[in-house]
N, C-alpha and C positions, 0 to 999 in steps of 0.2 A: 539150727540144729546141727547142721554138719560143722559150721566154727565151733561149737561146743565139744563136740566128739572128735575133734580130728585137730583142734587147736595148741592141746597139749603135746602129741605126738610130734608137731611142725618142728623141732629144732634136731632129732633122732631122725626123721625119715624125707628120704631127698622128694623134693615135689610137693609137701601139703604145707608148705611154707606159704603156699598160693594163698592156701582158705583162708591166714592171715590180714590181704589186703583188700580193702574196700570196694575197688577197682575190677576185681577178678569176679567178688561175688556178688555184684552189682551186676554184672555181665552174665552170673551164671544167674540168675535169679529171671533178668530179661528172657532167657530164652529158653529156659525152662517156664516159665508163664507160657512162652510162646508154643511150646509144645504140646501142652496139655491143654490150651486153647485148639489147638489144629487137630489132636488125636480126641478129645471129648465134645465137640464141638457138632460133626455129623449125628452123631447119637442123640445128644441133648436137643438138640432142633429138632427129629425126629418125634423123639418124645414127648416134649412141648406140643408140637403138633400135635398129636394126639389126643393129649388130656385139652386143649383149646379148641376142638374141634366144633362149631357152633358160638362161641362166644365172641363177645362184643371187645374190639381190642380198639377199634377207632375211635376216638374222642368226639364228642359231639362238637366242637369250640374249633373244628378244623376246618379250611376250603375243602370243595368238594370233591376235588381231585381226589382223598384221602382216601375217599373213600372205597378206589381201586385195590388197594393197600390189604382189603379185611380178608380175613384169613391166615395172614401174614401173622405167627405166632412173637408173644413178647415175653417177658420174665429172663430175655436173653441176659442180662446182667449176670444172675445166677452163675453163669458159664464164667462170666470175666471175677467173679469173687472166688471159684474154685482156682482157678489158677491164680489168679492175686495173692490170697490163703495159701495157698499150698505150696507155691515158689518162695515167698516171703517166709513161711516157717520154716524151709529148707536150707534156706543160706543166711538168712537175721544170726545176729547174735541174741539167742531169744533172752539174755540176761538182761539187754537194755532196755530200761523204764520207757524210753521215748515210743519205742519203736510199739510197746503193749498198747501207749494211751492211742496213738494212730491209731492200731487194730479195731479197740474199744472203739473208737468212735464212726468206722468202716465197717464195721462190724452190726454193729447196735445200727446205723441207720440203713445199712440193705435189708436187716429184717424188717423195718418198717417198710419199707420198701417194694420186700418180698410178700408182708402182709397186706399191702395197697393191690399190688397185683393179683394176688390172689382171691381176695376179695372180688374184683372186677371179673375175673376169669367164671366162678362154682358162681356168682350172683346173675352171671349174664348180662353187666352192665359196664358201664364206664365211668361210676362215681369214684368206686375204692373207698379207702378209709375216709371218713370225713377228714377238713382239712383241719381243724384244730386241735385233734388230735394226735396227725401227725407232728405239728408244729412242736405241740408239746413234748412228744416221747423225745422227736430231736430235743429241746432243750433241756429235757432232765439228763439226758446220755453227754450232751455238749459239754452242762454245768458237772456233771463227775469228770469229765474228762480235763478240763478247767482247773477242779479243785487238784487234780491229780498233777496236773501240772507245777502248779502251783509248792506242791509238798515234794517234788523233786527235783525243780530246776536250782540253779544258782541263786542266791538271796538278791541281787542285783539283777537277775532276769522275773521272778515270780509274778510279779504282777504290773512290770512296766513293759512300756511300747517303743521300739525302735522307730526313728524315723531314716527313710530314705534321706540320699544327698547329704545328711549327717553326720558326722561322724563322731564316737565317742557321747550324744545324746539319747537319753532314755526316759519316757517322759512317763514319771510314777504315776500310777492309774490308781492302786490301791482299793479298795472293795468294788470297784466297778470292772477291774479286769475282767473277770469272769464272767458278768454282763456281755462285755466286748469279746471276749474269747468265742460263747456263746453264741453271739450274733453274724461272727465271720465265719462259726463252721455250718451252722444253720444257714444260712444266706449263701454262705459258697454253694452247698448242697441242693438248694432248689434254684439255684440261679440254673446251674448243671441243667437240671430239670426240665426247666422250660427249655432249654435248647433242646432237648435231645426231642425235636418235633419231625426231622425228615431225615435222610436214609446217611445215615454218618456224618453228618452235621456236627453232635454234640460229642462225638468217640476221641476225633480227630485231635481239637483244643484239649481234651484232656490228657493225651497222649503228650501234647508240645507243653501244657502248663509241667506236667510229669516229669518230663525231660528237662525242663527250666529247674525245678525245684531240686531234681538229683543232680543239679550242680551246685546249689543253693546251699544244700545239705551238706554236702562234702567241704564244701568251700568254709562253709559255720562252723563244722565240726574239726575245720583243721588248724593248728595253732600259728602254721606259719603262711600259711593263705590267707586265714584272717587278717592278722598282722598287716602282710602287705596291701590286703587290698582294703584296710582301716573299718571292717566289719566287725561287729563283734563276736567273740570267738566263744560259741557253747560247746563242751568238752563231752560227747557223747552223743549228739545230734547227727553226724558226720553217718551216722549207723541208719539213717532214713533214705540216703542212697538207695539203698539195697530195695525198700521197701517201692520208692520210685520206678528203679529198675523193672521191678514184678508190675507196677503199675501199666510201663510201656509197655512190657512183652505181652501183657493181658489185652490192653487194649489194642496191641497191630491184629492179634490171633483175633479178637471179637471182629477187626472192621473186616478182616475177609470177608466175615460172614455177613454184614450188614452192611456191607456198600450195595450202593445202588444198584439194580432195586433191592432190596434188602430180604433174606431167610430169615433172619429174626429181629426182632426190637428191644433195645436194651431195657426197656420200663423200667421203673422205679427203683426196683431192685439196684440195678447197676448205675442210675443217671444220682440217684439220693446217695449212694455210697461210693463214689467215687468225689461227687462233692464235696462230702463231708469230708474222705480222705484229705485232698487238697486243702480246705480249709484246716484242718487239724495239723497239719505239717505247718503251713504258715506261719499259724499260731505257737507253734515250737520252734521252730527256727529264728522269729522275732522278725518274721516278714510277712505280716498280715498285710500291712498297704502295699506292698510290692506285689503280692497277690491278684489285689484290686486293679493292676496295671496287666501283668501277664496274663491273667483272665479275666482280663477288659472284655471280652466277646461276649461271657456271662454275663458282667455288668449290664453290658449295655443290652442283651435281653431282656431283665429283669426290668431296669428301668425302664423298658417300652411297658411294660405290660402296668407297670405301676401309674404312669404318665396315662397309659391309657384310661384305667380308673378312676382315678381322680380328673380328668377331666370329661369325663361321663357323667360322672358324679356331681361333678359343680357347676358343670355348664349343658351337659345334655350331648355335647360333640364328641366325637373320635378322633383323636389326635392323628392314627394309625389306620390304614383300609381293615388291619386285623394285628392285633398283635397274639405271641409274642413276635419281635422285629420283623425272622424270618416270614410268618405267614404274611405281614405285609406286602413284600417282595414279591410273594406268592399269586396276590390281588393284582398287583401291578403287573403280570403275567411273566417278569424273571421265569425261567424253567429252573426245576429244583436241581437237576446237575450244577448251572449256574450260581445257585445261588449258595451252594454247598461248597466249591471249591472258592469262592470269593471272601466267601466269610471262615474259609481256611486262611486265607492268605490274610485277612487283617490280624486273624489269633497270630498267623507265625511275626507279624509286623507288632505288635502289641507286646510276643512274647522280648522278642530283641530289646524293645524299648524297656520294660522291666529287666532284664540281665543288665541292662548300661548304668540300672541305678546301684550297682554293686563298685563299680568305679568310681564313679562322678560321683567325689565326696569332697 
């Protein structure tokens, strides 16, 4: 909004030249998230508290330690999509198509989200929405946001896949893109999910995948970075910075509030729409598999819980004391500080290794 209104003025007035570059409002964007996180953030947890007061926030599928926890209000997400929203409209250039389907698809799955939570909160229990419903509303939201893509990118980006460590390769997908687009925004966003099971665990990785991908972004979006560093170069993508930026400033302002022991819990609301966020970026920037490597932590949550089922399923065994990963660790008596800053330090180690595949080509 403010590039829009102050854009034209920049070459007459000394100073709003700033709102011009990427850089600036990429910065102003972080720390404006970060403020409206720290000034809305006592009230909103207050409030929370009050409407949850009696209801079930603990998950049945947890160690019983968890169970300390209750009372401990959730729907905190809420807090990190107003400031997300509201930083990101302030500094975006809201003309860019990229930056809408992000939204759309940030957007469209915190109210699923918000509707799982709320559910569980006014029914007094911990089911929420059933789960195939939510599966589905993400993929009708995923598959517009898909075709949207699709009618706005570049004719050589619309429906092929970039591979890492190659360069100049794009491997046509053609009517199944969107299937694929579909499955890495849907998939990033409950991978999210199931992390986000103890006290800033899952805020953290998304903060560094956030920070990974607003260099991503810039880096895509620019003609002579690309260039050099033999990337492929999308002309308008560069404009998701800004969008990132608001990502970090939202989620440092949220983990105040939810580090250890934790004021609030991001539920659904915030763990499904930050996912989706990230995947949705991925997917525009033509770094989906690079995705799968910077939040590897995800990954490899999701695939404990899926290893777990199927081998329950086919043999009667538990692969895991508990998944997902973390509750295992849990079993194994890890303390949850412990096992929160560890599985901090493999997301920052995971994220490095996906930034090196931007070189190594």
């Amino acid at each position: 909004m403010l590039y829009t209104l102050l854009s034209p003025f920049a070459d007459d007035v000394s100073g709003l030249n700033l709102i011009r570059y990427l850089t600036f409002r990429t910065g102003g964007a972080m720390i404006t998230a970060l403020v409206i996180s720290f000034v809305l953030g006592p009230t909103l947890i207050n409030r929370l508290k009050e409407r949850q007061r009696g209801a079930s926030n603990i998950r049945e599928d947890v160690p019983d330690q968890h169970l300390q926890k209750a009372g401990t209000p959730t729907m905190g997400g809420f807090l990190i999509l107003i400031a997300l929203l509201g930083s990101t409209l302030l500094w975006v250039d809201i003309q860019n198509a990229y930056v809408w389907i992000v939204l759309l698809v940030t957007t469209g799955f915190g109210l699923i989200g918000f509707a799982d939570d709320y559910l569980k909160l006014t029914k007094k229990n911990s089911k929420g929405l059933p789960g195939r419903f939510k599966i589905l509303a993400q993929v009708v939201i995923g598959g517009a946001a898909a075709f949207w893509y699709s009618a706005v990118a570049p004719e050589a980006f619309a429906t092929t896949l970039a591979l890492p460590f190659l360069k100049d390769v794009l491997l046509p997908l053609g009517l199944l893109f969107a299937p694929f687009a579909v499955f890495v925004m849907v998939g990033a966003s409950n991978a999210v999910n199931l992390t986000d099971g103890l006290d800033g665990l899952a805020i953290m990785p998304v903060m560094i995948a956030a920070a990974c991908f607003g260099m991503i972004t810039y880096l895509v979006g620019n003609a002579i970075y690309a260039n050099y560093l033999q990337i492929h170069y999308l002309p308008g993508t560069g404009e998701l910075a800004v969008f990132c930026g608001a990502v970090v400033g939202a989620a440092l302002g949220f983990l105040w509030f939810n580090a250890p022991p934790a004021m609030v819990f991001m539920g659904d609301t915030g763990s499904l729409a930050l996912g989706g966020a990230l995947g949705a970026i991925a997917v525009v920037t033509k770094h989906e598999i690079v995705l799968a490597i910077v939040g590897g932590l995800f990954v490899l949550e999701a695939v404990s819980v899926i290893v777990q089922v199927f081998s329950f399923k086919l043999t009667g065994k538990r692969v895991f004391a508990m998944a997902p990963l973390h509750h295992h660790f849990e079993k194994k008596g890890w303390a949850e500080p412990t096992i929160v800053i560890r599985f901090w330090i493999i997301a920052a180690i995971l994220a490095l290794i996906g930034l090196s595949t931007l070189k190594l080509r």
